[in-house]
LUMKOLTI-658556 format. One record per residue (C-alpha): residue number from 0; residue in one letter; x, y negated, z negated. Coordinates in nm, 3 decimals. Each point is the difference from the previous one (the first is absolute). Example, Ala and Ser with C-alpha at 12.3 -4.5 7.8 and 13.67 -1.06 7.14 Angstrom:
{0,"a",{1.230,0.450,-0.780}}
{1,"s",{0.137,-0.344,0.066}}
END
This chain:
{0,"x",{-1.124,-0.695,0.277}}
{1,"x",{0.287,0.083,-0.258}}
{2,"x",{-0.177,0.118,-0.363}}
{3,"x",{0.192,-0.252,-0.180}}
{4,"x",{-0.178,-0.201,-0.223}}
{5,"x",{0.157,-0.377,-0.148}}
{6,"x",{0.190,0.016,-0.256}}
{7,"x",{-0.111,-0.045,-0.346}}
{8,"x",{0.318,-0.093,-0.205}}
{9,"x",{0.370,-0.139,0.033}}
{10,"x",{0.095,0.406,-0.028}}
{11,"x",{-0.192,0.077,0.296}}
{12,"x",{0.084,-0.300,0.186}}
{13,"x",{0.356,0.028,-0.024}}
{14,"x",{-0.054,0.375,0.141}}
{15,"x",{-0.193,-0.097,0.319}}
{16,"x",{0.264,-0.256,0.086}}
{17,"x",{0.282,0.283,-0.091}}
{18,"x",{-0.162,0.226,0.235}}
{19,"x",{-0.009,-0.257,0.269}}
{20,"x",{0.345,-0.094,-0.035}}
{21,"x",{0.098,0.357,0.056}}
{22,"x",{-0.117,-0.041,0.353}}
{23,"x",{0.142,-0.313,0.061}}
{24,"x",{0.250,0.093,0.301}}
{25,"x",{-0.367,0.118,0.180}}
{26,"x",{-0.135,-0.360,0.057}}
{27,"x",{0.059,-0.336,0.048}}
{28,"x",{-0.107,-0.271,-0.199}}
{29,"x",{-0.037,0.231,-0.313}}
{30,"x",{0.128,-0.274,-0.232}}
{31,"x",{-0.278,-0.305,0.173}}
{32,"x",{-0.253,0.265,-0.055}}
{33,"x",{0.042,0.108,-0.317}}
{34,"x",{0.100,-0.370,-0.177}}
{35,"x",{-0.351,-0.059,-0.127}}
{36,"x",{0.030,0.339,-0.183}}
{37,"x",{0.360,-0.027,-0.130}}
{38,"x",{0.005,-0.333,-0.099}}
{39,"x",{-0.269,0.159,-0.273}}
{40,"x",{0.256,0.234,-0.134}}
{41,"x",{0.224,-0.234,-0.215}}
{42,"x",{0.030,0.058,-0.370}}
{43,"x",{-0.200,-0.306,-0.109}}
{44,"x",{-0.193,0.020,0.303}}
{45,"x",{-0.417,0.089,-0.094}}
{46,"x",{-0.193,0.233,0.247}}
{47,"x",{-0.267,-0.275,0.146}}
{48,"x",{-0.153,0.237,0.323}}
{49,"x",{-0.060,-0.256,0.248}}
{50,"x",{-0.149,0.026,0.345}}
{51,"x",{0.365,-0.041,0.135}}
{52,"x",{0.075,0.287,-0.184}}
{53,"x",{-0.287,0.208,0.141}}
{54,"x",{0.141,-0.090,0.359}}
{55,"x",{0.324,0.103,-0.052}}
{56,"x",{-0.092,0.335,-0.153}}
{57,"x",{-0.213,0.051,0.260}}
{58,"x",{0.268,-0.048,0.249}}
{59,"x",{0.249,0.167,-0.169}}
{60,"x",{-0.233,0.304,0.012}}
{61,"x",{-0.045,0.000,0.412}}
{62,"x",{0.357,-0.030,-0.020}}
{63,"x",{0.058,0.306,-0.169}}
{64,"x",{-0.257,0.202,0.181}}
{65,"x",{0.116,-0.137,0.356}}
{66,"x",{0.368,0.002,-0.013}}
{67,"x",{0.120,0.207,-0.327}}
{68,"x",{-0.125,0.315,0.200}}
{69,"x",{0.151,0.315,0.072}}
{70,"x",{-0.099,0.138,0.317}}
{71,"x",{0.193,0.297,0.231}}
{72,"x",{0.206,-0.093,0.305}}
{73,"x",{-0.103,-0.040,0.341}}
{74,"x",{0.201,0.266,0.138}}
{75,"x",{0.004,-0.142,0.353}}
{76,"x",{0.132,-0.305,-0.081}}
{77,"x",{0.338,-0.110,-0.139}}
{78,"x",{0.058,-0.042,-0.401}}
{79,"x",{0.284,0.010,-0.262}}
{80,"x",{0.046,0.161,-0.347}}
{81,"x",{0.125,-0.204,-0.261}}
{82,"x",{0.194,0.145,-0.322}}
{83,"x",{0.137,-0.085,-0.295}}
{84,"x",{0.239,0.220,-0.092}}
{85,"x",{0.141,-0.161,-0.286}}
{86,"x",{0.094,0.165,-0.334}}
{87,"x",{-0.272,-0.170,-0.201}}
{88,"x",{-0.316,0.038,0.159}}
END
């Protein structure tokens, strides 16, 4: 499993669901999955870890490791390359 421990503030909160959100366009039902842990990043919002919580990390986690991966091609089958060639990134 991922060695990503919970997240102890509204700093580090705010990061986890930041670095989900950069993956976004990788899996569906992001947004449903990560509710329980967004809806704690509000400005008057207080950090209460519930078990809700716990399952959504966890989830997010198997997410990353099962579908944010990099992996080579398999050469004998057909893929495509995707690029952004813009001037900005």
């Amino acid at each position: 499993m991922l060695a990503l421990s919970p997240p102890k503030n509204k700093t580090e909160l705010r990061g986890l669901v930041g670095m989900i959100n950069y993956y976004r366009d990788m899996w569906k039902g992001r947004s449903s999955m990560l509710a329980p842990l967004t809806s704690m990043c509000g400005k008057n919002e207080k950090i209460e870890w519930t078990e809700q919580m716990q399952e959504a990390f966890e989830m997010v986690k198997t997410k990353i490791l099962n579908e944010a991966m990099l992996a080579h091609p398999d050469f004998s089958k057909p893929f495509d390359v995707h690029m952004d060639s813009s001037d900005y990134q």
